[in-house]
TILUM-191649 format. One line per 3 residues: number of its first residue (from 1); their letters; for each residue x, y, z of N, C-alpha, C. Coordinates in nm, 3 decimals. Example, Ala and Ser with C-alpha at 12.3 -4.5 7.8 and 13.67 -1.06 7.14 Angstrom:
1 = as = 1.319/-0.569/0.780/1.230/-0.450/0.780/1.320/-0.330/0.780 | 1.285/-0.225/0.708/1.367/-0.106/0.714/1.290/0.003/0.787 .
***
This chain:
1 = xxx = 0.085/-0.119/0.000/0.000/0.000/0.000/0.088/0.124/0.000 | 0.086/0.233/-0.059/0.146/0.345/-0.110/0.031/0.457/-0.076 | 0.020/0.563/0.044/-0.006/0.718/0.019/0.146/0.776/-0.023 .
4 = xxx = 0.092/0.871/-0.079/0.201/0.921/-0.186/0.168/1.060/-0.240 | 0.222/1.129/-0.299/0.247/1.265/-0.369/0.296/1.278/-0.512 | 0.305/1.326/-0.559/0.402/1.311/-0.708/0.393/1.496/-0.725 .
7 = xxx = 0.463/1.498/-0.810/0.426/1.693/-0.847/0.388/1.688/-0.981 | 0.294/1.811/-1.003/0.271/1.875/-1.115/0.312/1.976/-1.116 | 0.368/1.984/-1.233/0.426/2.086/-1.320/0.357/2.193/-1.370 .
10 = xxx = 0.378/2.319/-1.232/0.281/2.447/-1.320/0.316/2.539/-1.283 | 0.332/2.646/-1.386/0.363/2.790/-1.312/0.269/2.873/-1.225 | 0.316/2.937/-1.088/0.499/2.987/-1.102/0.582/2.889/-1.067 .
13 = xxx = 0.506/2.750/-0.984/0.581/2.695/-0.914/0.478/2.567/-0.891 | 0.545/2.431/-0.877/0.491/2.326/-0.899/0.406/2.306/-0.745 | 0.259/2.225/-0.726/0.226/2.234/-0.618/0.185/2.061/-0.609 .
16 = xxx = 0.173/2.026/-0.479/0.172/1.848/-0.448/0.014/1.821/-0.526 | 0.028/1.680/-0.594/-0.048/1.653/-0.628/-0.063/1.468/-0.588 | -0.193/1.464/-0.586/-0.183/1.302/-0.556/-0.146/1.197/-0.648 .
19 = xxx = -0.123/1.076/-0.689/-0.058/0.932/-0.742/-0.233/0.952/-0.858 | -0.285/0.984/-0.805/-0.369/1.002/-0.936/-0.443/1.123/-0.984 | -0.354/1.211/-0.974/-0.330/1.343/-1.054/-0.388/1.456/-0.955 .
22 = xxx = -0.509/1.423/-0.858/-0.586/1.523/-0.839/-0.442/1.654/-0.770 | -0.501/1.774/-0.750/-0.481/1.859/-0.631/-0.443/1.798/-0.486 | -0.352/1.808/-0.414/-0.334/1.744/-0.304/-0.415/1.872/-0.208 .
25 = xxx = -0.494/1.853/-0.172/-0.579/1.927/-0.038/-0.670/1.829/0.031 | -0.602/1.796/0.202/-0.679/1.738/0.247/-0.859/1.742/0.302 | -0.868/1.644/0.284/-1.013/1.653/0.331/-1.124/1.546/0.441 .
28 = xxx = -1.226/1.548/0.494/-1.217/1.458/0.591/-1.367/1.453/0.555 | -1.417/1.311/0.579/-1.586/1.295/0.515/-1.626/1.260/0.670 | -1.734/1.297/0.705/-1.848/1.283/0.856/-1.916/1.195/0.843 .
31 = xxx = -1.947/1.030/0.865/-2.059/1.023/0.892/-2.135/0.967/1.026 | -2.269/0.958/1.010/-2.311/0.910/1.112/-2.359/0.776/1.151 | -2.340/0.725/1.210/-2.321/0.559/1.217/-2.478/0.539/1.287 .
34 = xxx = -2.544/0.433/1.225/-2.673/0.350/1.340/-2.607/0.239/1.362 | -2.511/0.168/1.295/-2.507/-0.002/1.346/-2.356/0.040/1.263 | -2.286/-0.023/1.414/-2.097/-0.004/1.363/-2.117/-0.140/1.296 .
37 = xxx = -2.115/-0.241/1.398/-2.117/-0.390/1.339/-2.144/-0.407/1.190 | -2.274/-0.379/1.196/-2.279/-0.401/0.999/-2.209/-0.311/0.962 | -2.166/-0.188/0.931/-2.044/-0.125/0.889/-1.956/-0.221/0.846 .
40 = xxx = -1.886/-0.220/0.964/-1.785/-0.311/0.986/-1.796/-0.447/0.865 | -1.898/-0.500/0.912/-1.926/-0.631/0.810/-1.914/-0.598/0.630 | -1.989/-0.477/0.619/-1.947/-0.461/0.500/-1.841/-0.384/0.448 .
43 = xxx = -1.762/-0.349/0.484/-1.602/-0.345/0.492/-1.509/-0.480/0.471 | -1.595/-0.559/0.512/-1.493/-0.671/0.528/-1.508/-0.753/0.402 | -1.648/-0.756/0.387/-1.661/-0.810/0.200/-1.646/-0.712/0.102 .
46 = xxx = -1.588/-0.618/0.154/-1.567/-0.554/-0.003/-1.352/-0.567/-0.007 | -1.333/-0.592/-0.147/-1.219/-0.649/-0.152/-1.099/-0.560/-0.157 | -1.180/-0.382/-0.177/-1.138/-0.296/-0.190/-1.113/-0.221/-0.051 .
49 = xxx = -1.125/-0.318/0.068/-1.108/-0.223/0.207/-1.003/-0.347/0.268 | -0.925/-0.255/0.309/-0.806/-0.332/0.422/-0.811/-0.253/0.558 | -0.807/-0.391/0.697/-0.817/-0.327/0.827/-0.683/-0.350/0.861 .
52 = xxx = -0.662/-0.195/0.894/-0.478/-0.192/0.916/-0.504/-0.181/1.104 | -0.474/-0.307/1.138/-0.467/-0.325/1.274/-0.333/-0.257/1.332 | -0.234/-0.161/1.298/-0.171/-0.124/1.331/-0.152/0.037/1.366 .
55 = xxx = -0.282/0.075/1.309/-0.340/0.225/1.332/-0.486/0.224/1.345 | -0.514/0.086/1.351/-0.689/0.071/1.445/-0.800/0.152/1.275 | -0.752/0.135/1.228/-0.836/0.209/1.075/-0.864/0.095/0.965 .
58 = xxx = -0.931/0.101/0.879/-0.991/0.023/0.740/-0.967/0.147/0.662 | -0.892/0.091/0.581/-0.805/0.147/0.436/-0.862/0.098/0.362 | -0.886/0.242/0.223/-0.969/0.199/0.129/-0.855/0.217/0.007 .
61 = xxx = -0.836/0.114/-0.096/-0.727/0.088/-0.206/-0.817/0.083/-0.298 | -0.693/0.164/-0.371/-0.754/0.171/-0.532/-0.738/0.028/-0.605 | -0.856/-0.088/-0.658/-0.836/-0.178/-0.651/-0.969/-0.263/-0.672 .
64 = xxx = -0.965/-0.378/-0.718/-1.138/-0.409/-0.717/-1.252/-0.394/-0.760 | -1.309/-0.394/-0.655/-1.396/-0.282/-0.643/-1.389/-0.162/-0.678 | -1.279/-0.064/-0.644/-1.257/0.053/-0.645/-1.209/0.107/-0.792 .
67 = xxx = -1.138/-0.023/-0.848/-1.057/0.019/-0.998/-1.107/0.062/-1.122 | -1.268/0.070/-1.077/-1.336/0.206/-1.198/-1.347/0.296/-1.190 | -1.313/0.382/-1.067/-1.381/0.530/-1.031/-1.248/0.534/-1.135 .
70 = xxx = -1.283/0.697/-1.207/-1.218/0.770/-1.284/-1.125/0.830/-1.243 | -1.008/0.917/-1.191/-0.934/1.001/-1.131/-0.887/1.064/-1.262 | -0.772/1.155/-1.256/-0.736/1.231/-1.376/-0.598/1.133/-1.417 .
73 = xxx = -0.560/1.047/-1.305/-0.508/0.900/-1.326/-0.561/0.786/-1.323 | -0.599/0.696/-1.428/-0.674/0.585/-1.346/-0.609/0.495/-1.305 | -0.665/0.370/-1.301/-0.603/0.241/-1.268/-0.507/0.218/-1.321 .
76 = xxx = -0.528/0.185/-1.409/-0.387/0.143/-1.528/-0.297/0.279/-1.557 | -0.308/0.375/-1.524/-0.225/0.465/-1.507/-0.124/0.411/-1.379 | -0.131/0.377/-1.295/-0.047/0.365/-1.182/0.034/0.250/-1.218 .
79 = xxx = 0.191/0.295/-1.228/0.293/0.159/-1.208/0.233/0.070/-1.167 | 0.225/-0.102/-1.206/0.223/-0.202/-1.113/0.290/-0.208/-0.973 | 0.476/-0.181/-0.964/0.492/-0.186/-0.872/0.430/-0.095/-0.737 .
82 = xxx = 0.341/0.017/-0.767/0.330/0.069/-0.709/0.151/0.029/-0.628 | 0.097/-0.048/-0.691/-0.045/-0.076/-0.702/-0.047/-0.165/-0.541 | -0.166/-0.179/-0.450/-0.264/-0.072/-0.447/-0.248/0.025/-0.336 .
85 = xxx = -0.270/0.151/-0.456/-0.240/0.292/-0.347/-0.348/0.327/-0.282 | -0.329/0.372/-0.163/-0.434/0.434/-0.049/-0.520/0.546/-0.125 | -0.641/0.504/-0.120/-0.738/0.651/-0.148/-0.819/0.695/-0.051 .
88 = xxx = -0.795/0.656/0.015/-0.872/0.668/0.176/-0.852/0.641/0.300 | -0.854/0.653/0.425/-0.902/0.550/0.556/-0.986/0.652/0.624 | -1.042/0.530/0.706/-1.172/0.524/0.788/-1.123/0.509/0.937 .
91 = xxx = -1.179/0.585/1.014/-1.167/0.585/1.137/-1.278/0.602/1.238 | -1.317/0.526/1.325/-1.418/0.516/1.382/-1.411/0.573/1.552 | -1.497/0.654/1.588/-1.508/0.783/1.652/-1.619/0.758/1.723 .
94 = xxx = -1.574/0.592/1.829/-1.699/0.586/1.932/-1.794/0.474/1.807 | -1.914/0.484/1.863/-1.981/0.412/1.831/-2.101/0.454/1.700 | -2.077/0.601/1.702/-2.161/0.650/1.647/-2.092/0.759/1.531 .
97 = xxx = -1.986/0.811/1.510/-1.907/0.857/1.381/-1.830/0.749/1.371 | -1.793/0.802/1.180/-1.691/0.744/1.125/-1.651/0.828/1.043 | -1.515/0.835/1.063/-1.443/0.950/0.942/-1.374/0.899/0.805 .
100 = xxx = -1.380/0.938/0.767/-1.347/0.888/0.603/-1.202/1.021/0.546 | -1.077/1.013/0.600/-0.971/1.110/0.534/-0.924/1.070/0.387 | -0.925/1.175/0.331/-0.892/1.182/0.205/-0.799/1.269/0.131 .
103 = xxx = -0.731/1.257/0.043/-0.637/1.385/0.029/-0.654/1.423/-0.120 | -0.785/1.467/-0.164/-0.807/1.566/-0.287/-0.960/1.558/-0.236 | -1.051/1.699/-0.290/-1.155/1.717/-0.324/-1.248/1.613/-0.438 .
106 = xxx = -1.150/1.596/-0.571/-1.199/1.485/-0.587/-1.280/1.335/-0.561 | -1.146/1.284/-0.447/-1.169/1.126/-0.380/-1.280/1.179/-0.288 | -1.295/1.322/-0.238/-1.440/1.319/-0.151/-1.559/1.268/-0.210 .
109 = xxx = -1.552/1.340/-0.371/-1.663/1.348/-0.466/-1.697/1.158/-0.505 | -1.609/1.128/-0.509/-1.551/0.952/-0.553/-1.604/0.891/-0.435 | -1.538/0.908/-0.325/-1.574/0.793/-0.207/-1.723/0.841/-0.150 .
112 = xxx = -1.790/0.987/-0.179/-1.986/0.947/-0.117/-2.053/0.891/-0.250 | -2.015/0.882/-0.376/-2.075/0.807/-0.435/-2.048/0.626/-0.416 | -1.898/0.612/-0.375/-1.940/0.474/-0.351/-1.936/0.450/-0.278 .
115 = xxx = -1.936/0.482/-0.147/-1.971/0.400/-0.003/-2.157/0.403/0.037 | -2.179/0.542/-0.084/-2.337/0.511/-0.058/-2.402/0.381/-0.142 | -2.311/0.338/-0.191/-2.371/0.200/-0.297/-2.395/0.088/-0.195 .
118 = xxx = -2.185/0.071/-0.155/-2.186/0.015/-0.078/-2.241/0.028/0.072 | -2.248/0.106/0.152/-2.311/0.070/0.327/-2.437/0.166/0.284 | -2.545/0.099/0.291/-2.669/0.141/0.332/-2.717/0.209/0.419 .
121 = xxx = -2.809/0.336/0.385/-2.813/0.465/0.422/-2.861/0.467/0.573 | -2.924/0.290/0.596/-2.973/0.261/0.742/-2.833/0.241/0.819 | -2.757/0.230/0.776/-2.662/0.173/0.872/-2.544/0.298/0.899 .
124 = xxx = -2.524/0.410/0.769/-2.460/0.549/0.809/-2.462/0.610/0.682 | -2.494/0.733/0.741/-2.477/0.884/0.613/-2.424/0.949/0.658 | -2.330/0.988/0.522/-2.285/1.157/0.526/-2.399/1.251/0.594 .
127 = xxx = -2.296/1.347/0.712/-2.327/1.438/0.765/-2.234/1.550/0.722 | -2.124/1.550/0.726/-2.057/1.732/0.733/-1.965/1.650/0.634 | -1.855/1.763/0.599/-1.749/1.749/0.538/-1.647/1.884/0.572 .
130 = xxx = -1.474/1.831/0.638/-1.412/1.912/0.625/-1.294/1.961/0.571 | -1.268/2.045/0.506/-1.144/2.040/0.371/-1.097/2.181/0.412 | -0.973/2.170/0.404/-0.884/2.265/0.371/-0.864/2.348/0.209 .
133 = xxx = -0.870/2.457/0.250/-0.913/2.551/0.123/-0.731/2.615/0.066 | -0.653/2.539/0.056/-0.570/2.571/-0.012/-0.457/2.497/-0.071 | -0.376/2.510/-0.140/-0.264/2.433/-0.203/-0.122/2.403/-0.111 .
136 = xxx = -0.076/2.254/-0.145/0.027/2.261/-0.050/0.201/2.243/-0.160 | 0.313/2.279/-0.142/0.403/2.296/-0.227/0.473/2.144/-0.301 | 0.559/2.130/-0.357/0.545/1.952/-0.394/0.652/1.974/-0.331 .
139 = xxx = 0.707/2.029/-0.238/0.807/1.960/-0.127/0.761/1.947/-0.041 | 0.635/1.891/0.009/0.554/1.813/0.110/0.573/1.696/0.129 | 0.625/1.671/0.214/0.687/1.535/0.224/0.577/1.423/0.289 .
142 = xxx = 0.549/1.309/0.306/0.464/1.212/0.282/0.443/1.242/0.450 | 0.538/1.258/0.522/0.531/1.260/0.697/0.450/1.386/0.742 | 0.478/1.465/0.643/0.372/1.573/0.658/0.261/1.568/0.641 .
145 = xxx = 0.241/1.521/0.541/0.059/1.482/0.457/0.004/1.395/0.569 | 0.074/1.318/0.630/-0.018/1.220/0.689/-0.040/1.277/0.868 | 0.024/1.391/0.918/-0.038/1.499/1.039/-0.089/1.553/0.972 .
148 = xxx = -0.131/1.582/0.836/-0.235/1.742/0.808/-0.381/1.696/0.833 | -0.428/1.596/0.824/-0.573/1.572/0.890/-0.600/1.585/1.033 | -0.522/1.540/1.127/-0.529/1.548/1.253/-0.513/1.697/1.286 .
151 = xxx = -0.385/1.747/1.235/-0.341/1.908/1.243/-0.476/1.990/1.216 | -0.517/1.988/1.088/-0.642/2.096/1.005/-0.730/2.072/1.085 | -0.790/1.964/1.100/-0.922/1.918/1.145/-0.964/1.858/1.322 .
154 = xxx = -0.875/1.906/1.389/-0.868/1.871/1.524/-0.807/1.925/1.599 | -0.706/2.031/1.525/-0.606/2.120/1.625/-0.638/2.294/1.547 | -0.724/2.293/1.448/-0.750/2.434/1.407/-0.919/2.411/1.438 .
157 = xxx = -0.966/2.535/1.445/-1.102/2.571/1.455/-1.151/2.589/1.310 | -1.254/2.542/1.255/-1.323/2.520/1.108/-1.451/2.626/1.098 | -1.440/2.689/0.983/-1.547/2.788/1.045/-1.635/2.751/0.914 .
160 = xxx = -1.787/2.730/0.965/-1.916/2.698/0.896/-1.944/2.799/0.836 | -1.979/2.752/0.666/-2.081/2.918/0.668/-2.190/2.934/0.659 | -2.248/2.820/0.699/-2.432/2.815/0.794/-2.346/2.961/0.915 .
163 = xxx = -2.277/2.976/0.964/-2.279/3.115/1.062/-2.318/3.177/0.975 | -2.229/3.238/0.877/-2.302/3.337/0.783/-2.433/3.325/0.765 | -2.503/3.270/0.725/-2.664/3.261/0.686/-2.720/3.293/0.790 .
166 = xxx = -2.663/3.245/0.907/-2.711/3.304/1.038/-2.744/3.439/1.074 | -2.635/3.503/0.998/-2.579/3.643/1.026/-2.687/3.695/0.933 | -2.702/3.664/0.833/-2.816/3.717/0.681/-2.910/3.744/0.752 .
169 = xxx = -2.996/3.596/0.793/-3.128/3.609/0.851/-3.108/3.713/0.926 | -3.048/3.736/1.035/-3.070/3.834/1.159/-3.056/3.962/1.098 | -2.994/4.000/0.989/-3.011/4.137/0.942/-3.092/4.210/0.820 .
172 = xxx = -3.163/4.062/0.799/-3.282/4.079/0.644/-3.428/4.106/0.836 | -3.380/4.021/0.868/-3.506/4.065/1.020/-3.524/4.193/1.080 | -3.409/4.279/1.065/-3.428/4.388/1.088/-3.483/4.466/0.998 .
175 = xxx = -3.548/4.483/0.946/-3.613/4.497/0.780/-3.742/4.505/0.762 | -3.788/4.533/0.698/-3.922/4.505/0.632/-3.932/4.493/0.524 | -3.978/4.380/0.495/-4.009/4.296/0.343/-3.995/4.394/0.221 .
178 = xxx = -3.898/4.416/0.146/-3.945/4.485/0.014/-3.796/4.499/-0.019 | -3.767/4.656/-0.087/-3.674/4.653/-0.153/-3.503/4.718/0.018 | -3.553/4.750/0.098/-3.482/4.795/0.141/-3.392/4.668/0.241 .
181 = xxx = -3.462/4.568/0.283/-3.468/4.431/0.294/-3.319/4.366/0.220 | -3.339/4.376/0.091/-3.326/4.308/-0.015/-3.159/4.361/-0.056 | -3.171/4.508/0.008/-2.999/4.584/-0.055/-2.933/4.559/0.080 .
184 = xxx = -2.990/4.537/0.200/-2.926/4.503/0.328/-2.871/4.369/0.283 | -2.946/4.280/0.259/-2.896/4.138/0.233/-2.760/4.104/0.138 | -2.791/4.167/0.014/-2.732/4.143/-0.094/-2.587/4.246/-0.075 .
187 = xxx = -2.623/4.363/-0.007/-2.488/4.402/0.055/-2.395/4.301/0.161 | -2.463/4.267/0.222/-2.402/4.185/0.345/-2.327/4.038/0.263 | -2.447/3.987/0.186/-2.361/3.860/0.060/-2.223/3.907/0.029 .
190 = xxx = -2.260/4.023/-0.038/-2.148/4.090/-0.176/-2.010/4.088/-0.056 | -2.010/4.154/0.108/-1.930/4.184/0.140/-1.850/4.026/0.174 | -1.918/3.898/0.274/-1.873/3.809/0.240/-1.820/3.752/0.134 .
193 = xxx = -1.868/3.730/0.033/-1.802/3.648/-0.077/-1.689/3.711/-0.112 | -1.597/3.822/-0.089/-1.497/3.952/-0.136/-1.414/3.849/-0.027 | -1.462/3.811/0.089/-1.307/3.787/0.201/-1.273/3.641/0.142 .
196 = xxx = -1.194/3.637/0.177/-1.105/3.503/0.143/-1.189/3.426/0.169 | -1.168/3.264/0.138/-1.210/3.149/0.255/-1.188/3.095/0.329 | -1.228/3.053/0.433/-1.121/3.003/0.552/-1.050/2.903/0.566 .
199 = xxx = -0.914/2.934/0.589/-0.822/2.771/0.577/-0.872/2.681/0.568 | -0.949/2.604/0.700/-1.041/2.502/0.699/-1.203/2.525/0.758 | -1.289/2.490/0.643/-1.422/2.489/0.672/-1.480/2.369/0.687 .
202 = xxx = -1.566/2.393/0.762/-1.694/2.237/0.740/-1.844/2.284/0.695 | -1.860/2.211/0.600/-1.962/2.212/0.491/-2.079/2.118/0.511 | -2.189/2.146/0.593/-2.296/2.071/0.554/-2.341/2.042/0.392 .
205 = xxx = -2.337/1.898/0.383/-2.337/1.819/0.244/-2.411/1.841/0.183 | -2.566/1.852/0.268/-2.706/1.844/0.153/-2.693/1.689/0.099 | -2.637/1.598/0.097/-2.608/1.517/-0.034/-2.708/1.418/-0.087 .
208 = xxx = -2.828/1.341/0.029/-2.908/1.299/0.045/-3.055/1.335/-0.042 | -3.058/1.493/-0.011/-3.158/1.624/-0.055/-3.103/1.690/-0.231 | -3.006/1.682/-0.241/-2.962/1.787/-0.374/-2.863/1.718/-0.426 .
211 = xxx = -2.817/1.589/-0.383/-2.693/1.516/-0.506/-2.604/1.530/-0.484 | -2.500/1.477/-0.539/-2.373/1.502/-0.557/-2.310/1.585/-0.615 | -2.396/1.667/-0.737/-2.334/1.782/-0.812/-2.336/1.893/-0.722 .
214 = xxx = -2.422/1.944/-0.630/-2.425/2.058/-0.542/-2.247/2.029/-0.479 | -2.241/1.917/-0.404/-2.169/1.938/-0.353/-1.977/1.926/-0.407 | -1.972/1.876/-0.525/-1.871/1.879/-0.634/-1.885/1.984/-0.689 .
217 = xxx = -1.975/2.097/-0.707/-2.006/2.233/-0.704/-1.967/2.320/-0.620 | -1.992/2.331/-0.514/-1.935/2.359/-0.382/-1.804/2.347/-0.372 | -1.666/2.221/-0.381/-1.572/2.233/-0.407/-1.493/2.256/-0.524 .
220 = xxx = -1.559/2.269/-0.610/-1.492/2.294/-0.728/-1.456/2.473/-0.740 | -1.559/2.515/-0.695/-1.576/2.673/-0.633/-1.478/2.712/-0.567 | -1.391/2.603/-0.466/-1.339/2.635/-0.362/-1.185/2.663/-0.419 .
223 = xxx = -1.204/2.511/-0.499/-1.038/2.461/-0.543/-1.037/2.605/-0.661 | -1.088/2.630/-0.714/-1.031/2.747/-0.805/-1.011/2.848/-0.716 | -1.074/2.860/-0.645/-0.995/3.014/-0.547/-0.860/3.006/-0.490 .
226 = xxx = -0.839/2.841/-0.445/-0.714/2.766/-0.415/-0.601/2.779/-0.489 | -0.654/2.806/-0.659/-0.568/2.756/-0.733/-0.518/2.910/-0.776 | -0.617/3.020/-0.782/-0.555/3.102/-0.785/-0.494/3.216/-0.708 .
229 = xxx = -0.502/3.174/-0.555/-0.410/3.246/-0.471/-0.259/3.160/-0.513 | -0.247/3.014/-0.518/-0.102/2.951/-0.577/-0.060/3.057/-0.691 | -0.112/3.096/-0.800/-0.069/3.161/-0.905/-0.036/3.258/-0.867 .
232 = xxx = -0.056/3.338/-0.738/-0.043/3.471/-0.700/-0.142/3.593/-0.711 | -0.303/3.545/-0.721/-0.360/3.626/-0.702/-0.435/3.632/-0.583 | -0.352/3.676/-0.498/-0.427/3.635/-0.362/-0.534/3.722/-0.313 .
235 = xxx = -0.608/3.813/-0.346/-0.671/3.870/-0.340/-0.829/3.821/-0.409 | -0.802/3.691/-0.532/-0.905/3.639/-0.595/-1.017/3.587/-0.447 | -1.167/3.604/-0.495/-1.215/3.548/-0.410/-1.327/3.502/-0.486 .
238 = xxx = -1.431/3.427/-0.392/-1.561/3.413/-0.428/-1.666/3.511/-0.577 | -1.627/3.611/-0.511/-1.681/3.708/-0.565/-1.663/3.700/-0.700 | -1.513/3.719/-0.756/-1.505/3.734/-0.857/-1.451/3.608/-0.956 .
241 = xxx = -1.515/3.496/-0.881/-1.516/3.385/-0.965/-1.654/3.385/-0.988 | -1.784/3.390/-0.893/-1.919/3.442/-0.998/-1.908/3.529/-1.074 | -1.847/3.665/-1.077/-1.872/3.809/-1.158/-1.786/3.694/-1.298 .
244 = xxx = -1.718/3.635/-1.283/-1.654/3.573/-1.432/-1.718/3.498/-1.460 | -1.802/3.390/-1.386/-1.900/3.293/-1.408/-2.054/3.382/-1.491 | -2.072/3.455/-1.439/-2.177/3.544/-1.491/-2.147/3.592/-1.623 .
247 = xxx = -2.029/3.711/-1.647/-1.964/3.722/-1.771/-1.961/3.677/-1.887 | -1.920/3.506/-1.841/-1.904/3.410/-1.972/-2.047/3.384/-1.998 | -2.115/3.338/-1.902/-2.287/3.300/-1.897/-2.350/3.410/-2.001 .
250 = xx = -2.311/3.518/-2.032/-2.396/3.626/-2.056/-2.352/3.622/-2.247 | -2.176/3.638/-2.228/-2.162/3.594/-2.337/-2.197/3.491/-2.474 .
***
């Protein structure tokens, strides 16, 4: 088994990328467990999960089962000697979470489509998701990558932006219904989406309610803001990846 890095080649400067091409930015999947046991059980028949009794986790390999999801590398892209590489592990958090770490936005998008095939929605669903919103350099060394989940997601504070919406409601409430309502709000949007994003957020999924494209939507949004503070526009934000999204739309 191989977690791993490789670099891509891009100006100004090359940034870590994973053994099957994606963006290296870690990420961590939530869910919520009714029955560990069956979990467990179906982990064990799928040929694509290994229980690494030596870090108490079930590792998910590209492999099997697993050797159709698409990546921007696939299967047969990866050396033999190198085959089968880690695209996942699972860690279980009590009786009632299980975490799913991952290291691209991608394998998030990859592993809730197939673990919802595989473990049945009675036995655990995606609840949150938390990812780090930026690029890491390809001199990231493998000892590093493997503290940045524990580091991001357990030793930094993650900020939701259900707060924000929070913040909306309470100031569209001060208001009265109409147009004056409406420039309070859309001011208060405009000024959020202008600030950066936060190192690490956690993202209620929806995934159950609105699919998988909302939420491969949602990061895909993210990773381009990612990609262009790396290029050096650090000032790019939200904002003006809709005002360009709109632009072309109009065109």
């Amino acid at each position: 088994m191989f977690e791993e890095s490789k670099v891509f080649q891009k100006e100004p400067s090359p940034f870590s990328v994973t053994m099957t091409g994606e963006p290296y930015q870690p990420a961590r999947i939530y869910y919520q467990v009714f029955q560990k046991n069956a979990v467990q059980g179906r982990f064990r028949r799928l040929r694509c999960m290994d229980f690494d009794s030596t870090r108490n986790r079930w590792v998910w390999l590209y492999k099997e089962e697993a050797k159709n999801i698409k990546f921007t590398k696939s299967y047969r892209d990866i050396p033999k000697e190198l085959r089968p590489i880690v695209l996942g592990s699972f860690t279980f958090n009590g009786t009632e979470e299980l975490r799913l770490d991952v290291r691209s936005f991608e394998r998030v998008i990859e592993a809730m489509r197939f673990f919802d095939q595989k473990i049945n929605r009675r036995l655990a669903k995606v609840t949150t998701l938390k990812i780090v919103n930026k690029l890491f350099p390809a001199t990231t060394t493998v000892e590093e990558m493997s503290a940045h989940h524990a580091l991001f997601f357990e030793q930094r504070e993650a900020v939701n932006p259900r707060d924000e919406m929070n913040q909306l409601e309470k100031i569209a409430s001060q208001y009265e219904a109409g147009e004056e309502r409406q420039k309070a709000a859309f001011s208060y949007l405009e000024q959020q989406m202008k600030k950066k994003l936060a190192e690490v957020e956690e993202l209620e999924t929806n995934f159950y309610e609105d699919g998988i494209e909302s939420v491969a939507m949602s990061l895909r949004m993210r990773q381009i803001e990612a990609t262009e503070h790396w290029k050096g526009n650090k000032n790019f934000s939200q904002f003006d990846l809709i005002q360009t999204l709109l632009e072309n739309f109009e065109e």
